[in-house]
C-alpha positions in Angstrom: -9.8 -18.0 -40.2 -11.6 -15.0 -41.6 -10.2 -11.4 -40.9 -12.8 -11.1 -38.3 -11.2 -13.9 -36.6 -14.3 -16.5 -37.1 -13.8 -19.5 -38.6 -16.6 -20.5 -41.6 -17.5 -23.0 -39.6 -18.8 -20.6 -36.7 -19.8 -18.2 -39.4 -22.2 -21.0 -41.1 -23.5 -21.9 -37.4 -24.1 -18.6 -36.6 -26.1 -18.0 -39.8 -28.5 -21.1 -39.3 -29.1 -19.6 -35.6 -29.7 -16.3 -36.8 -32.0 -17.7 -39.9 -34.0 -20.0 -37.2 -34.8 -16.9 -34.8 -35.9 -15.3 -38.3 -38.3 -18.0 -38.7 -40.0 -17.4 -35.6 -40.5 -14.0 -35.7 -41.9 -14.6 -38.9 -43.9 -17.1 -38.0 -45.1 -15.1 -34.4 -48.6 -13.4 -34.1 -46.8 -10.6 -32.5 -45.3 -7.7 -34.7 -41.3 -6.7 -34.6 -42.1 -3.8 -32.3 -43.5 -6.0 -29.4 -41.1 -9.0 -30.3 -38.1 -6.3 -29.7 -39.8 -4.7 -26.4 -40.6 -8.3 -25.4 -37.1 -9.5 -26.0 -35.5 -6.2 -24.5 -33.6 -5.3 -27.7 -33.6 -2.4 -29.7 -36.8 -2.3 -32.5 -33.9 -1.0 -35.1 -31.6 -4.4 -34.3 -34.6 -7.0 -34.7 -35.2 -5.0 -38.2 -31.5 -5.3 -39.0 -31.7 -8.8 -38.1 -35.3 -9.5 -40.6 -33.7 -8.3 -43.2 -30.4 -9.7 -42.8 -28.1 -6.8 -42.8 -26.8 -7.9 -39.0 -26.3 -10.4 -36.6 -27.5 -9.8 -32.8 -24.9 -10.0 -29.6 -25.0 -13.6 -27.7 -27.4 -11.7 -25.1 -29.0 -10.1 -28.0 -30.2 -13.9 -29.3 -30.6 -15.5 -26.0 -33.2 -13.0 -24.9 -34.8 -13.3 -28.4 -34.9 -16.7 -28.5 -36.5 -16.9 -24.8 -39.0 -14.7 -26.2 -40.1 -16.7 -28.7 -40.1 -19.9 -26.8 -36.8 -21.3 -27.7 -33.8 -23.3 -26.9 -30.2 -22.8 -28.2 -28.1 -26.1 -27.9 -24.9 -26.9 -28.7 -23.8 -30.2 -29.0 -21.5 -32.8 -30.6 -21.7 -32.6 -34.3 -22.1 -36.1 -35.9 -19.1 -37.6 -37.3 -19.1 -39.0 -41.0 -18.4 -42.7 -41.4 -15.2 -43.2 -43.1 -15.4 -45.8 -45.7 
């Protein structure tokens, strides 16, 4: 566990969310101040976000990723084969 209480493993999870949603607003026609009004989050947060000084809340990247067209999903990770 990490002092924050997160394990790395949530912590790497987390950060490939948080790059994918980067991705798309990247990749959007739209510009950061309509993504953010669009998503209902604060212009400042998205711009935190971009350049990767902070996370969002779990509402924070559920209504971003709606926004952009997106589905989170969590699911079984695969297992490794033992040999």
């Amino acid at each position: 566990m990490l002092p924050n209480g997160n394990s790395p493993a949530m912590m790497g999870a987390m950060s490939r969310v948080l790059d994918q949603l980067r991705k798309a607003v990247e990749a959007s026609d739209e510009n950061q101040c309509r993504i953010a009004r669009g998503a209902n989050i604060a212009r400042s947060q998205l711009s935190r976000l971009m350049r990767g000084e902070r996370g969002l809340s779990i509402e924070g990247i559920e209504r971003l990723a709606e926004y952009l067209g997106l589905e989170i999903t969590i699911r079984p990770k695969r297992r490794r084969k033992r040999r």
